[in-house]
C-alpha positions as CSV (number, residue, x, y, z in Angstrom):
1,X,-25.8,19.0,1.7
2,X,-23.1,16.7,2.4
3,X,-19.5,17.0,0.8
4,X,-18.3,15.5,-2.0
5,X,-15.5,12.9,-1.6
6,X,-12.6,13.2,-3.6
7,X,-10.8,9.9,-4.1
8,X,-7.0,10.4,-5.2
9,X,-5.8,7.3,-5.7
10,X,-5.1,4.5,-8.4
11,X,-8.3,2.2,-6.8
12,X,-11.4,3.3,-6.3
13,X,-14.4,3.2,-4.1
14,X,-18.6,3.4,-4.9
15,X,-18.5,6.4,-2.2
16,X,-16.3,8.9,-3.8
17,X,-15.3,10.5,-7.2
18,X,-12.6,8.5,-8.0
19,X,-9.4,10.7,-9.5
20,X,-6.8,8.5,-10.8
21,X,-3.6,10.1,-8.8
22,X,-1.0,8.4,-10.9
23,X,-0.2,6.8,-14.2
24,X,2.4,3.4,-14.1
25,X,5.2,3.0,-16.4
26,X,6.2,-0.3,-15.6
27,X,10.3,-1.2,-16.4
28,X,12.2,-5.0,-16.7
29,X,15.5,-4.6,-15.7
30,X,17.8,-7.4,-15.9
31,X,17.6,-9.4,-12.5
32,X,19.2,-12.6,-11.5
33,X,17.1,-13.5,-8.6
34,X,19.0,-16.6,-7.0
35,X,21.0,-14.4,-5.3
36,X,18.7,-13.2,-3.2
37,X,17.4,-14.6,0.8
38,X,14.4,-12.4,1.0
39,X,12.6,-9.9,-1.1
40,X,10.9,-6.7,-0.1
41,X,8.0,-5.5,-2.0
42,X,6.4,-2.8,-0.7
43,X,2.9,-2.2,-3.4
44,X,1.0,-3.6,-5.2
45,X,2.3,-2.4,-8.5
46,X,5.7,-4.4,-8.0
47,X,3.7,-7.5,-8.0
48,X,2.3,-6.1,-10.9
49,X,5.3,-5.4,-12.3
50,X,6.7,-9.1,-11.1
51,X,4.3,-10.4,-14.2
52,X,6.9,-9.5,-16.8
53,X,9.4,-11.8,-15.2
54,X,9.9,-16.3,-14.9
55,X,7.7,-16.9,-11.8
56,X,10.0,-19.7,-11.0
57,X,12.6,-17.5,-10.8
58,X,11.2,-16.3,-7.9
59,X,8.1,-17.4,-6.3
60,X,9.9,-19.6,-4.0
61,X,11.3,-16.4,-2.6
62,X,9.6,-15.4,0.2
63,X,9.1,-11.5,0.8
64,X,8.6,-8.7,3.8
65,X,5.7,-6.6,2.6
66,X,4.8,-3.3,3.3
67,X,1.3,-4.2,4.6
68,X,-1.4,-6.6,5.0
69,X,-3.2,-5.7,1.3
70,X,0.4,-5.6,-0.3
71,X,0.8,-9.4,1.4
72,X,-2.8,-11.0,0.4
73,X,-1.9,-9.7,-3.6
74,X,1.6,-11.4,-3.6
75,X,-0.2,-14.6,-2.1
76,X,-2.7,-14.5,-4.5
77,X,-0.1,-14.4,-6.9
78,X,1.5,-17.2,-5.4
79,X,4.4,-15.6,-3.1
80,X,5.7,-16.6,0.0
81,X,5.3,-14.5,3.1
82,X,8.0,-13.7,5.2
83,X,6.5,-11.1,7.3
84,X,4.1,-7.9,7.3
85,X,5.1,-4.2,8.4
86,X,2.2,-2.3,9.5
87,X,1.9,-0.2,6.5
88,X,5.1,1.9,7.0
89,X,8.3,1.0,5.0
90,X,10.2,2.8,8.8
91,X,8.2,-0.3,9.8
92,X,10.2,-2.9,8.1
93,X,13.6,-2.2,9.8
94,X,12.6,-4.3,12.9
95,X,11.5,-7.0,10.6
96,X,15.1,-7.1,8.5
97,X,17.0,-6.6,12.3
98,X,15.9,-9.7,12.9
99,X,18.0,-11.7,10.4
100,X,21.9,-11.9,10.2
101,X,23.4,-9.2,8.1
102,X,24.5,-11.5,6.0
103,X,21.2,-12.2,4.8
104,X,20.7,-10.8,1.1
105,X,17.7,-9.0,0.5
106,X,16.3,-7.6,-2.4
107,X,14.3,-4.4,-2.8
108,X,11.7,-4.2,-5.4
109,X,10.4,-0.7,-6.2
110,X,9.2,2.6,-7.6
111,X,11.4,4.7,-9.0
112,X,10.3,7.5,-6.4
113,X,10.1,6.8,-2.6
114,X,9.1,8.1,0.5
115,X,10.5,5.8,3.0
116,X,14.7,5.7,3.8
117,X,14.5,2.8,5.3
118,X,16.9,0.7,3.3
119,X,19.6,3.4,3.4
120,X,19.3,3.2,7.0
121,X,19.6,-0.9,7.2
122,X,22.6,-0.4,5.4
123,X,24.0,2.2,7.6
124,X,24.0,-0.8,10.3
125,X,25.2,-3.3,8.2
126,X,22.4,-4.6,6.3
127,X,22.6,-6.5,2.6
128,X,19.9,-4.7,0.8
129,X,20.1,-4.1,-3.2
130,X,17.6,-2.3,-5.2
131,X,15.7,-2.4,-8.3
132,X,13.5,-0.1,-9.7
133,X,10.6,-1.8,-11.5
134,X,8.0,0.9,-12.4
135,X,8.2,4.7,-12.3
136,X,4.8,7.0,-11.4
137,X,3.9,9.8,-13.1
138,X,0.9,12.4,-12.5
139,X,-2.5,11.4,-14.6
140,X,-4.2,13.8,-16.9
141,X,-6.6,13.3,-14.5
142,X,-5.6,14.9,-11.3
143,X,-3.9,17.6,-13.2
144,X,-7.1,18.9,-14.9
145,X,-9.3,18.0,-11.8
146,X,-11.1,21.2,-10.1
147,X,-12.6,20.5,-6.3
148,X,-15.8,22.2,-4.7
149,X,-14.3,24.2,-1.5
150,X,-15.6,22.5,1.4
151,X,-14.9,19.1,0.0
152,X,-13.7,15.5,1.5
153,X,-10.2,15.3,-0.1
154,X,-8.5,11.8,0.5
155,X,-5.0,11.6,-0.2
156,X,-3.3,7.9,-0.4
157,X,0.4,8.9,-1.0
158,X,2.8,11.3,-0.8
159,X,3.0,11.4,-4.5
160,X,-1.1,12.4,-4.7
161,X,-0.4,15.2,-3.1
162,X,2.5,16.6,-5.4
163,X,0.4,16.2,-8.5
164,X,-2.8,17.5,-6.5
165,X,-1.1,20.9,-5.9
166,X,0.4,21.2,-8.9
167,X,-2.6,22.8,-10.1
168,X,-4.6,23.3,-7.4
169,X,-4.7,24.6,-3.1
170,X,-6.8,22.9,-0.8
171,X,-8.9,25.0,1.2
172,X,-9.4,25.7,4.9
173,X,-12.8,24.4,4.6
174,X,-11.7,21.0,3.0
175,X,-11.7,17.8,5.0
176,X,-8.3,16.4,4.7
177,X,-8.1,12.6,5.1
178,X,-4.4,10.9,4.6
179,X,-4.2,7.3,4.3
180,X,-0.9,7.2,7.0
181,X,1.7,9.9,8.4
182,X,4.3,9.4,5.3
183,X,1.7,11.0,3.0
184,X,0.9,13.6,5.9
185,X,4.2,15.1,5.7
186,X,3.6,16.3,2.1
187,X,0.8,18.7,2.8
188,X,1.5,22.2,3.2
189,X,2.2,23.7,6.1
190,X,-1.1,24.9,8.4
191,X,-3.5,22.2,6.9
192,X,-5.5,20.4,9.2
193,X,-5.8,16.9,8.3
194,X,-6.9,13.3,9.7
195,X,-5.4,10.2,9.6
196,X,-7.2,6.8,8.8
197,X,-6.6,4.5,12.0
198,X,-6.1,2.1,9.3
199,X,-3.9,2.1,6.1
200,X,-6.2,1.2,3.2
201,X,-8.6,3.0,1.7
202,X,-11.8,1.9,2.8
203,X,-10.8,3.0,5.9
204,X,-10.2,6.6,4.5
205,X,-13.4,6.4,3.5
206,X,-15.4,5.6,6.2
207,X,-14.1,8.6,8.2
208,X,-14.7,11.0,5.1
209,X,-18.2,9.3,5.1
210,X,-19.0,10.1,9.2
C-alpha cells in the first residue's frame, strides 16, 4: 500500500493531501517608494501583498527575488527583474555585493524570517531597509491535522514545521521531504530527512512519489 503524501504548504498539488500550513494576515504600512534603487522580494505573498499599494509607485522598480517562481509572479504582475537567488535568501548577498553600497535597497517581507541575510549586508556596509507587509500565522488546519505513521510528510518552510509539531511528532517511519536546507534546520534533532534537488514543490513531490 503506498504512503500517503502529506502536503504542508499554502499551494497544493493533485498528488498529496493538501494541509494549509499557514494563514496570511496581510499589513500596508506607510511606504514612500522613490527612495529606493532596488527592491527585494523574497515570496510570493509580498507580491501579493504589493496589490494594496499605487503600482506606479513602484513597478518601475526592479527587484532581486528569492527564486525563479517568486520572479515569474512579480513579472506577471508587471515587475522588473533585477536578478534571481537560487532559492536561498544567504543567496542574495552575492547578488547585492555586486552594487555600490550606496545603492538603496528595499526589503519587502514577512513579519517572521528565516534568512539573516540583510543584517549581514549591513554589517559590510550595505543600504537595506525593511518593511514588513504580511505576518503568518498557523492554520486551523495543520493544528487539528493527525498523520498515518509511515507517511510522506513534505515540509515547504521553516514555519510548517513549527505549527506541524505543535501538536504533533513525526515518526521514524515517516518520509521527510524539505523543500531546501533553511526549512531542514527546523526539524528535530535525529530525523532523517531528504531534500528536493529543486526548490518548489513539484519537485518535493516527485521524490515523495518515487
Amino acid at each position: 500500500m503506498p504512503k500517503k503524501i502529506y502536503l504542508f504548504a499554502t499551494s497544493k498539488s493533485e498528488h498529496a493531501i493538501n494541509v494549509k500550513s499557514l494563514d496570511v494576515r496581510f499589513l500596508k504600512p506607510d511606504i514612500d517608494f522613490s527612495g529606493y534603487d532596488h527592491l527585494i522580494i523574497t515570496s510570493k505573498q509580498t507580491v501579493k501583498a504589493l496589490e494594496q499599494y499605487e503600482k506606479s509607485d513602484f513597478i518601475n522598480i526592479s527587484a532581486l527575488c528569492v527564486s525563479v517562481k517568486t520572479a515569474n509572479t512579480y513579472k506577471e504582475f508587471g515587475g522588473k527583474i533585477l536578478a534571481i537567488g537560487d532559492g536561498y535568501g544567504d543567496s542574495l548577498t552575492k547578488y547585492i555585493q555586486e552594487y555600490p553600497k550606496e545603492t538603496k535597497w528595499l526589503y519587502l517581507r514577512a513579519e517572521l524570517i528565516a534568512s539573516d541575510f540583510v543584517q549581514k549586508s549591513r554589517d559590510e556596509g550595505y543600504l537595506i531597509d525593511e518593511e514588513i507587509l504580511y505576518v503568518s500565522e498557523c492554520s486551523q488546519e495543520i493544528l487539528d491535522v493527525r498523520v498515518n505513521d509511515n507517511s510522506a510528510l513534505i515540509f515547504t518552510s521553516p514555519s510548517s514545521i513549527e505549527c506541524f509539531l505543535k501538536n504533533n511528532s513525526i515518526h521514524p517511519d515517516a518520509k521527510v521531504i524539505v523543500i531546501g536546507k533553511t526549512t531542514a534546520n527546523l526539524l528535530p534533532d535525529g530525523v532523517k530527512y531528504t531534500i528536493s534537488e529543486n526548490t518548489s514543490i513539484e519537485s518535493c513531490i516527485e521524490l515523495a512519489l518515487k
